[in-house]
N, C-alpha and C positions, 0 to 999 in steps of 0.2 A: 662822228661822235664817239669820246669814250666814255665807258661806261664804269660806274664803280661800284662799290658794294660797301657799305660802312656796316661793318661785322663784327660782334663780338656778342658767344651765346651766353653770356650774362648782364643780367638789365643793372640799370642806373647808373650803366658807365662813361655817359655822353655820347653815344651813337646818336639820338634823334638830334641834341643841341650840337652837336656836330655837323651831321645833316644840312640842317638850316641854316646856319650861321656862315660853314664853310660857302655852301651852296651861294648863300646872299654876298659872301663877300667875292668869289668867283663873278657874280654876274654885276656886282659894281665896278669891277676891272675890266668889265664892257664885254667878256663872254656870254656866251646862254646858255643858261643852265637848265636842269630840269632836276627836278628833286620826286624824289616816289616812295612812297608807304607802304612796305609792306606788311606793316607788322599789326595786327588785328586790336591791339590797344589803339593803332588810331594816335599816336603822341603828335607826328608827323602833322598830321592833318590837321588837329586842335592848335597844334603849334601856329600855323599863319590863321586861326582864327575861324576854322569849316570846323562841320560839325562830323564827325565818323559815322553817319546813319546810313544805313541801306536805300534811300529814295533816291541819295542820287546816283549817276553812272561811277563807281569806282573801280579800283583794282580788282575786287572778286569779281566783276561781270567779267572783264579783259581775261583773269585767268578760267574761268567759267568756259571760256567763248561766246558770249553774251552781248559783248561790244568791243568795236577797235580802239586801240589804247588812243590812238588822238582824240576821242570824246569823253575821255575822262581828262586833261591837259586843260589845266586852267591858270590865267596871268595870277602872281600874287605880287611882283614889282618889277621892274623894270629888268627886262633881261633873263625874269626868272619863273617857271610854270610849276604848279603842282602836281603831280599824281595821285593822289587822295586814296583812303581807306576805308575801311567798314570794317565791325566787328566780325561781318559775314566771312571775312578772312579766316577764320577759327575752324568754320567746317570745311571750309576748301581742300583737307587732303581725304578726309573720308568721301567730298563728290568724286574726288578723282584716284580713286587708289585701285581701280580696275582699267585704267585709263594708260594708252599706251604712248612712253614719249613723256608723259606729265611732265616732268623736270624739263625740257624744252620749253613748255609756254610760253612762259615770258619772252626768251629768247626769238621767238618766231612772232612774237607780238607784235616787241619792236621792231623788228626786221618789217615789218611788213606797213608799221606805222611810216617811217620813211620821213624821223621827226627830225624838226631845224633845231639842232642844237650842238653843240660843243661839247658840252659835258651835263653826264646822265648821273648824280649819287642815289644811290637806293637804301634808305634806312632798314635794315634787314630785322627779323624779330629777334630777339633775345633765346632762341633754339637752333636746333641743326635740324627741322624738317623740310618738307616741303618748298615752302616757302622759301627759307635759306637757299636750299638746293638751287632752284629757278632764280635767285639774281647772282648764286656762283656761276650757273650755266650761262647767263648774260653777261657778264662783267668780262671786262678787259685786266680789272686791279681790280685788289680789296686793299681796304684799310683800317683799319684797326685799332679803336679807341679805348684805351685803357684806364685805369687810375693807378698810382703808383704803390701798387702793394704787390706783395711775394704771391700770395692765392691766384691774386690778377696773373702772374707770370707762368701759373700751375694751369692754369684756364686756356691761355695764350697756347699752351704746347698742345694739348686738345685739340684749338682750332686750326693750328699749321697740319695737323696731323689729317684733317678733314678738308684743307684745302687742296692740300698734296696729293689727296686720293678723288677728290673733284675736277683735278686736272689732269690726272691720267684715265679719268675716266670717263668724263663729260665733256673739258673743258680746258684743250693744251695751251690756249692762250692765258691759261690766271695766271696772276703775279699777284703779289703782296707787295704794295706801293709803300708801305713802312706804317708806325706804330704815331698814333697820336698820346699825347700823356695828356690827362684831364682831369678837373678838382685838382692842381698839384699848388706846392707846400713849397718849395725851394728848401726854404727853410730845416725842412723836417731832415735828418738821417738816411732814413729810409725811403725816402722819395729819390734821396741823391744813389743811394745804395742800390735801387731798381734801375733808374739810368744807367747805371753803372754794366749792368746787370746783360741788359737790354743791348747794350753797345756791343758788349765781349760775344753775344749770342750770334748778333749780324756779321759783326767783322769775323767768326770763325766760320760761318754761313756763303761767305764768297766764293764763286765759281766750284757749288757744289750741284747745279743742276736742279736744285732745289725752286720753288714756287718764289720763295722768299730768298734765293742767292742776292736778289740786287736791292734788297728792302731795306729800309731807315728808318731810326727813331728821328722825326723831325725832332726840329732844333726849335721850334716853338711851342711852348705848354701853355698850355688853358688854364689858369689861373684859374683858385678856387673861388666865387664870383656870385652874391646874391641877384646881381639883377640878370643873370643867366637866366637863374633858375626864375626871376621874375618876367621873364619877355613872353613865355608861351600863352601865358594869363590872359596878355594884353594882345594876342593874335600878331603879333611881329618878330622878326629878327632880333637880333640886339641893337641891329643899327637903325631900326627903326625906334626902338625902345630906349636905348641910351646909347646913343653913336659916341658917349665919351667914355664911358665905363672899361674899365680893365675888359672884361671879355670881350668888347667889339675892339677895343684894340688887339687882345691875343689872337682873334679873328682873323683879322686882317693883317697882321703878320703873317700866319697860317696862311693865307690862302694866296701872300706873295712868294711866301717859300715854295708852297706847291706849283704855281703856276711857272716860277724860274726851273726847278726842278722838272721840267717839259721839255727846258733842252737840253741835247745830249749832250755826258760832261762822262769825265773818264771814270771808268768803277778803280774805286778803289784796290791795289795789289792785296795779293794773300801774302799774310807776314810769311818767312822762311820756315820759321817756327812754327806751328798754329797752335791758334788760342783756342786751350781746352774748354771742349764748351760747358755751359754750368748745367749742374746738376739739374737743374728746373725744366732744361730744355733737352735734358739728352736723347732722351724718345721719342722725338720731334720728324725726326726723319722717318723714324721709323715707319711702316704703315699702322693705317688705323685699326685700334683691336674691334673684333667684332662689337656689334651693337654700337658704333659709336654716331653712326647715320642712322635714322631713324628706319632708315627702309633703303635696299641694296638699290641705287640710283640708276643701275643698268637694269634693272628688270623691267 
């Protein structure tokens, strides 16, 4: 099973409609997927239509120690299971902040679950605590959903800056499977002007040893898209919701690119030249300045 991590520590920028939609269009290409909530809003969970309450067995029991993650795994279509949330997520680093290992949990969760699946996406929270830490410490990839603005790209440098010390420090298999673009505009300047942006960053990024050397802005964008934001309403995917609608088609483009993108194809050379990287991302390599983890992850 690989595991991924759909990350980015600022909300509303399509991580959970990512999550789901990816995840749904994944398991109608006949994979099994397994989708998981971390994040204590519960978006995830409300998304296929469960409720985020403490009654039943969710993610905080599993990180808790409370119960094994197979009894929180539940069908929601064909090919594809939930891992569900609870607001009880929220206190989960103050139970554990005397706790040794904490940032493993997850990691030894699954391990130990011994789950039938193909692929694992974990909706990560909108922060760099706890939480985050334990599905970088599990993840094989992150991924990384964006919206096409310059801030966005200022945010982005941050989180390479916190993967890159996630995986010297926790975690030598992460990679950064590349940049999803989300709510995007074609149209706009500036949307074209961030691709642009985004491209010169990776291609100067090659066979630097970096988390993100072999990372990609996919080639498919999520279209800005009311009945996106209308499917969580009605407890379904989009393809359950409008299987004809622009974002189950941007969808399922997405989750052919990723799924072709599985086989090994050549990386791209480094030009002779190298493309100076942009200013947005120059500090990207660099390590994370203090405070940028909420709490030193090897302690």
């Amino acid at each position: 099973m690989k595991t991924i991590a759909v990350i980015n520590q600022k909300g509303g920028v399509g991580k959970t409609t990512t999550t789901a939609n990816l995840g749904a269009a994944i398991a109608a290409a006949g994979r099994r997927v397994c989708v998981m909530d971390l994040d204590p809003q519960c978006h995830l969970t409300l998304h296929f239509g469960l409720d985020g309450d403490s009654e039943h067995t969710n993610m905080y029991d599993v990180l808790a120690g409370e119960a094994d993650f197979s009894h929180v795994l539940m069908p929601v279509d064909d090919n594809l299971m939930l891992a569900g949330a609870s607001i009880d997520l929220a206190g989960l680093e103050s139970r554990l902040a005397r706790e040794p290992g904490r940032e493993h949990r997850l990691t030894r969760a699954i391990e130990d679950a011994n789950i039938d699946a193909d692929y694992m996406l974990i909706d990560c929270p909108p922060s760099l605590g706890l939480l985050t830490l334990n599905a970088l410490a599990a993840a094989d990839e992150a991924i990384i959903p964006m919206q096409p603005q310059f801030l966005a790209l200022q945010g982005m440098a941050r989180l390479l800056q916190t993967i890159s010390l996630v995986q010297q420090r926790i975690n030598p298999r992460l990679k950064v499977r590349g940049v999803v673009l989300c709510m995007f505009e074609r149209i706009t300047r500036l949307a074209n002007e961030v691709v642009a942006e985004l491209h010169r960053f990776f291609e100067s990024s090659r066979n630097t040893g970096t988390p993100w050397s072999d990372a990609r802005v996919f080639e498919t964008v999520v279209r800005r898209n009311i009945r996106l934001a209308e499917s969580p309403s009605h407890g379904q995917s989009i393809f359950g919701y409008d299987p004809r609608s622009h974002g189950a088609e941007d969808y399922h483009a997405l989750a052919e690119e990723f799924l072709e993108s599985e086989l090994p194809d050549e990386v791209p050379p480094v030009a002779e030249t190298p493309i100076e990287q942009a200013g947005t991302f120059e500090d990207a390599t660099e390590p994370a300045p203090a405070g940028e983890l909420d709490h030193d992850p090897t302690a």
